[in-house]
N, C-alpha and C positions, 0 to 999 in steps of 0.2 A: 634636759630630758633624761629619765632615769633608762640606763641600758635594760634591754633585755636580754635575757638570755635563753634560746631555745636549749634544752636538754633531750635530746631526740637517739632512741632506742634504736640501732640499724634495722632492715628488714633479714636478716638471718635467720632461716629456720634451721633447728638442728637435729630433727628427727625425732628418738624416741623420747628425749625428756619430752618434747613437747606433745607429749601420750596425756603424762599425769593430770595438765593443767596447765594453767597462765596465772604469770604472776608480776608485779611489778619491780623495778630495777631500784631496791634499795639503797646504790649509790646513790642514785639521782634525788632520791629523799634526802638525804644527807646534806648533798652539795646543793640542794635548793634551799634548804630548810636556812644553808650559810649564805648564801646567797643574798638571800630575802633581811638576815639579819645585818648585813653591809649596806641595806639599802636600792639594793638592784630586783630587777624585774624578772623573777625565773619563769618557764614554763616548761613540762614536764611533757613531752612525745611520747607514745611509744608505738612506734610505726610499724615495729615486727606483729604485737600481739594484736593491734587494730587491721595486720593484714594488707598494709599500705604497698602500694609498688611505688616504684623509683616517682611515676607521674604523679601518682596521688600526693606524697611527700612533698615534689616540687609545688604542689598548689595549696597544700598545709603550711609550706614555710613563706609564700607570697603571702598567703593569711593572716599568718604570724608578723611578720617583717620582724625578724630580731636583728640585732647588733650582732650578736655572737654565737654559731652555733657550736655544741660543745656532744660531741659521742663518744661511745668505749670499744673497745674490743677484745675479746678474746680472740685465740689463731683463729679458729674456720671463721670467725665472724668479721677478722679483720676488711677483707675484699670487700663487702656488703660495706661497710663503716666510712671505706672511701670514698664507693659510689656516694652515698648519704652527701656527703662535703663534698662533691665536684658537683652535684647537684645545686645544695646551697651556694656555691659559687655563679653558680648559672642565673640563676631566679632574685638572688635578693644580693643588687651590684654593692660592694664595699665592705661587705659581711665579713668579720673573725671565723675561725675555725681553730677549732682543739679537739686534742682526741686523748683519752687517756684509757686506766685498764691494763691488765699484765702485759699483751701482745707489744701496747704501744711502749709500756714504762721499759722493757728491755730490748726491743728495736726499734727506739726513736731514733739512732742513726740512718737503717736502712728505710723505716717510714718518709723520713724527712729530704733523702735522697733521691729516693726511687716516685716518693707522694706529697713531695714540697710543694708544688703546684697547687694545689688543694689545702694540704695542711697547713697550716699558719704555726700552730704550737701543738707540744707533746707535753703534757702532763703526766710525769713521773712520780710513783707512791701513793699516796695519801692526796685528796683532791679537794678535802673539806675547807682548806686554809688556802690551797695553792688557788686555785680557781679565783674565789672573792679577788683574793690580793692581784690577780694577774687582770681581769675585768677591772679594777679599780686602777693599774697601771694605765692597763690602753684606754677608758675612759678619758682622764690627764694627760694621755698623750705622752705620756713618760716612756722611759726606755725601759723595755721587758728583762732585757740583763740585770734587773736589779729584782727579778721575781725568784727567789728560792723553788728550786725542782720542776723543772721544765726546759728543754730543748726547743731550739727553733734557726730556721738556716740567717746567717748573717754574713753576707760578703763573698756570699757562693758558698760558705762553710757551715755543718752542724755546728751549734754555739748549746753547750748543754750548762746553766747551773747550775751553783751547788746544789745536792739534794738536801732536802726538807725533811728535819725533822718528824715522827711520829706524834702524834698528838697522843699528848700524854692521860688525859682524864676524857673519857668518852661520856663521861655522862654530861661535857658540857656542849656536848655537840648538838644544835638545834634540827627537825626534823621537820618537813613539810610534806606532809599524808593529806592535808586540804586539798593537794595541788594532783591527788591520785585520781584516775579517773573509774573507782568501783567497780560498774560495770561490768568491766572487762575481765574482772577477774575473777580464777574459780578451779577449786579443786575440781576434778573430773568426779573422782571416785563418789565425793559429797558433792553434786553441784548447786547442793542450795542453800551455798553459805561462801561467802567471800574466801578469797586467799591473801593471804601477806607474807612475805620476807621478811624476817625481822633480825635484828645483831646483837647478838647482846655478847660478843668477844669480838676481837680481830687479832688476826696470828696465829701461828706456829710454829709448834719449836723441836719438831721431827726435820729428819732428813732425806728425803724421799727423795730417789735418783730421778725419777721420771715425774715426776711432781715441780710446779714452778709458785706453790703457796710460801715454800718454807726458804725460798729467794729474796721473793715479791717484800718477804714480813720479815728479812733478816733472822730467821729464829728467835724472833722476840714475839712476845702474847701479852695481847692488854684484857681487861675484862670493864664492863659496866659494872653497876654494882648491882644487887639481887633486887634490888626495892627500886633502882629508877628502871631495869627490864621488865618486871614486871607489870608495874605501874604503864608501861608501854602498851604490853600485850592488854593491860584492862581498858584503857581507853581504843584503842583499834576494834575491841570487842564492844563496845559500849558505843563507840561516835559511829561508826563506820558497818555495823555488822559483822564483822570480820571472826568467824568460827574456827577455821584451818590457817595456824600459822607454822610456817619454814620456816627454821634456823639458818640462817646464812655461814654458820662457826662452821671452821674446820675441826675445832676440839670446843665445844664448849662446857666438857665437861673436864677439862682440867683441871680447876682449883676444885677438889672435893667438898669444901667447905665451904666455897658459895655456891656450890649445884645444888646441896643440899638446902644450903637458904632459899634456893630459885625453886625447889620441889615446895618444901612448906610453906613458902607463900601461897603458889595456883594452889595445893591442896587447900590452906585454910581458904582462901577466897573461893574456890570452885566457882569457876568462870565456864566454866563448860565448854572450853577450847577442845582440840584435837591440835597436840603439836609432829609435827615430822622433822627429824632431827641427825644431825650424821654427827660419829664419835669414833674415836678407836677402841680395837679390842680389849685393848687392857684397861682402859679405864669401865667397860664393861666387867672386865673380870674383877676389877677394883670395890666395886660398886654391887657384888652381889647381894652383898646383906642390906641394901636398900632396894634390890630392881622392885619389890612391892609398889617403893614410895613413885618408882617413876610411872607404875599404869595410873596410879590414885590421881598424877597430876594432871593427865591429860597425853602422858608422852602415847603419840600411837602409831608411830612410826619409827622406827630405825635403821638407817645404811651404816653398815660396817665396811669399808675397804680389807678385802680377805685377798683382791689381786690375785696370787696363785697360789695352791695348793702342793708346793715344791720348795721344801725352805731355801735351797740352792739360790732360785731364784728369786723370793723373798729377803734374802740377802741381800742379792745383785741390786733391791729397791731399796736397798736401807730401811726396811720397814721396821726392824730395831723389833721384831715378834716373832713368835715359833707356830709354825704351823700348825700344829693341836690348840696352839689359843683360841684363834676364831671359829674352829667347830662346838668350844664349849662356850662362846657368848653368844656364838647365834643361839645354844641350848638357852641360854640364861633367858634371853628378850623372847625366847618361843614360847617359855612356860608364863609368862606374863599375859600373855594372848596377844602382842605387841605384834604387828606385821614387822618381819623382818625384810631386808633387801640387800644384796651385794653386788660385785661385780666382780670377774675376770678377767685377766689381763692375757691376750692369745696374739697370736702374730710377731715373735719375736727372732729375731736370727735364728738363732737355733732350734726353732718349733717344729716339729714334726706330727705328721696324725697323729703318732703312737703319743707323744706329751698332749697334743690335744685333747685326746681322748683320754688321759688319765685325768687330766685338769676337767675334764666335765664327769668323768666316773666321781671324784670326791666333790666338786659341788653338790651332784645328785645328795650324798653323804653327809655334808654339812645341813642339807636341808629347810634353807631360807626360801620366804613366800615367793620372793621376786629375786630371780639374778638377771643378771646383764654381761655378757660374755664380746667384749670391748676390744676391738684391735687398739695394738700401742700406737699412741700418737709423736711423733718427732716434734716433741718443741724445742726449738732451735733454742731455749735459754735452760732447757735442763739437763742436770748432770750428766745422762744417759744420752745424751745427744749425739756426743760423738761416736759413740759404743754403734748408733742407729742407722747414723748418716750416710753409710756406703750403701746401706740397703737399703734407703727410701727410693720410690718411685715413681712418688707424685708429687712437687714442688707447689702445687697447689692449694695455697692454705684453707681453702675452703673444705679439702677433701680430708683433714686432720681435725676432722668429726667425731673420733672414738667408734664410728661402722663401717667408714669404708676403707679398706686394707692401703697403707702408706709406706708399711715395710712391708720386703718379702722376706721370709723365710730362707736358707741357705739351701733348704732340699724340698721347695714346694713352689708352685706358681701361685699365684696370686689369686686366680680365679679359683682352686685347691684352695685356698687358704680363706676366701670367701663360703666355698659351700662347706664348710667344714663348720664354721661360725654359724651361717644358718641352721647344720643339724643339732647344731648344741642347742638353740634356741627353741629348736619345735622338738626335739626331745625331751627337752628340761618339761616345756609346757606342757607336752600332751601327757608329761610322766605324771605332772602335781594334779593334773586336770581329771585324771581318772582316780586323783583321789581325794576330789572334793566332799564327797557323802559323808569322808570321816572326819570331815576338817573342823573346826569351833566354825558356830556362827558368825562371829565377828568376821575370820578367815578367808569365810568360803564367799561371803557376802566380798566381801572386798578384793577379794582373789577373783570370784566371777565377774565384777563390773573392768578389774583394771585389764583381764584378757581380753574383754570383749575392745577397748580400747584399743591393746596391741595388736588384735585382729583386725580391726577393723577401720584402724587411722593410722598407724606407723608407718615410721620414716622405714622399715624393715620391707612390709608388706609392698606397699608401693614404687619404692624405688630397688630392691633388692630381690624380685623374685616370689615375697611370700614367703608364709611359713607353712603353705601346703595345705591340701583339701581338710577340712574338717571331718575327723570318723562320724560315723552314726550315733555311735554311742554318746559322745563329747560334745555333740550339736545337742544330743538331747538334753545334756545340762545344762545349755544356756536356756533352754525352753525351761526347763525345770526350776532355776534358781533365779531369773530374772523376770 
């Protein structure tokens, strides 16, 4: 009988991303897509965005009856990703279990110690190869030590082998998008068009202190190539409906000369995509004598990581950039009519109002559609960890959510260092909001649907107090514009 394999999304909500939209877990397209190409039976869960609780799940995987259930996790989502497998261990008796994902690939020690019970194996790095091979192992009944990148307790002890190679050519990596289930997914802002995640890089090769990408990928970057990515995004749009697709890249605007291949393909084709995309600022500043070619192609979104407005501490990130940089890319992607987005980085040892408040006086000054004003998170596998560690507060990986405060501050309480985070947030808003009259219509259109969102679903509003009674005025332009 051919295994199955359930691929099952935890139920983690994490607040404000989950403002923008729902989207599907393009790992799990990957690792099905391989899956299915060995032979084996995948099925695709995703029990967060369908809204499942722990019981519904449990009567989804009786349904299912897999062989093998297989999750991911990021930190705050790890807790949620357990429960998921001690579940599966309850309901479908003799069931595998793996978990993979950054959280697990750099604490598969303490996962397997602390969540061996549950856990069966950790899937470390790259999962497209590891996965097939390891199901084809326990199929056979073979012994798992002989599976390349993966951890699992043996004799009362972690047993971790070697790690696994990167796959080297991505464009041979097969995909299963059959296995999606449409529906479910959807930009907010647009709701009348599909969303997808799509990859068309993997890697980086920055060195960010509080970052766990440029670990996770060794400081190595692979790329697809221009004609099988895009080829991608035309059938997603063509089979599927799929109008608004994510970049998954951390850079995928590295090689200049195949971004430029990847612009003049959508341009000649005009597919009539809306893509949203994150990059850094220098390859924005890199790239100005094309940012034309990036509205022409569809780009219509972009996150810049600008983090803070204090090169000291831009240092301290190794963000390898000078502060004047991102006030002049956010100019470059504004004059395009591109929504721009960033974030800040607040809550850190040494924060005080007075740096707060300067860190949100130059956001104002930068000027981007959407900021996000983010307490640091301690993940226990990056650089800046130890720098964190004395002042964390909360050992609860759920609570290292990027909103709720995990470090404190050396001259602030916590609850300070919460309402402080809230006034940047309903100031930034109510500043851009009174000046929606003069904004492009693209802008204000976009700008007015995504507050009403943050008004009126956020992980912010609901679990943190609010962002405070709405003026007269600012009510009237939701009447007005929507």
């Amino acid at each position: 009988m051919t295994m199955r394999v359930a691929l099952v999304t935890p139920p983690y909500h994490s607040g404000v991303v989950e403002t923008a939209g729902r989207w599907p877990n393009v790992a799990f397209v990957y690792m099905a897509g391989a899956l299915r190409a060995a032979g084996f039976e995948p099925v695709i869960y995703d029990a967060m965005t369908m809204g499942h609780t722990l019981s519904d799940i449990a009567g989804e995987l009786e349904r299912i009856r897999p062989d093998i259930v297989v999750t991911s996790a990021y930190t705050p989502s790890y807790p949620k990703s357990v429960d998921l497998l001690r579940i599966a261990k309850e309901v479908v008796p003799g069931v595998a279990t793996g978990i993979g994902g950054v959280h697990a690939h750099f604490m598969y020690e303490e996962v397997l110690t602390r969540d061996g019970d549950v856990v069966d194996f950790v899937l470390r790095g790259e999962g497209d190869v590891t996965l097939p091979e390891l199901v084809r192992c326990l199929d056979a009944k073979d012994d798992p030590a002989k599976v390349a990148g993966i951890a699992f307790m043996r004799d009362g002890a972690v047993h971790a082998t070697p790690a696994r190679a990167f796959v080297a050519d991505l464009d041979t990596l097969q995909t299963a998008w059959d296995l999606v289930d449409w529906s479910i997914y959807q930009f907010f802002p647009k709701p009348d068009t599909n969303l997808a995640v799509v990859s068309s890089s993997r890697g980086c090769d920055q060195a960010c202190s509080f970052c766990s990408q440029q670990a996770f990928w060794m400081r190595k970057w692979r790329a697809r190539s221009a004609e099988h990515f895009v080829n991608e995004l035309q059938m997603l749009h063509e089979r599927y409906g799929v109008g608004v697709m994510m970049l998954s890249d951390e850079t995928p605007t590295l090689d200049r000369q195949r971004w430029e291949r990847i612009l003049d393909l959508l341009i000649e084709r005009d597919l009539g995509l809306d893509l949203l995309m994150e990059t850094r600022v220098d390859d924005i500043l890199r790239d100005e004598d094309i940012m034309e070619r990036y509205r022409a192609a569809g780009i219509d979104h972009i996150y810049v990581g600008v983090e803070r407005t204090d090169q000291a501490t831009l240092d301290m990130f190794k963000k390898n950039t000078e502060v004047q940089m991102g006030k002049r890319a956010l100019d470059l992607i504004n004059a395009q009519d591109i929504i721009t987005e960033t974030s800040l980085v607040l809550g850190l040892p040494d924060d005080t109002p007075e740096t707060i408040q300067a860190t949100f006086d130059l956001a104002v000054h930068y000027d981007p559609d959407l900021a996000f004003f983010l307490t640091i998170a301690p993940w226990p596998y990056a650089d800046i960890y130890e720098d964190l560690k004395p002042h964390i507060v909360s050992w609860d990986y759920e609570d290292y959510n990027l909103v709720a405060p995990v470090v404190k501050p050396k001259a602030m309480e916590v609850d300070e260092l919460m309402k402080l985070v809230i006034d940047c947030y309903r100031n930034f808003y109510m500043g851009k909001l009174k000046r929606v009259p003069s904004m492009s219509r693209v802008k204000r259109e976009y700008f007015m649907i995504t507050m009403k969102l943050l008004m009126e679903n956020s992980y912010l509003r609901q679990h943190m107090g609010g962002l405070g009674k709405m003026p007269t005025e600012v009510d009237s332009l939701f009447k007005r514009y929507l």
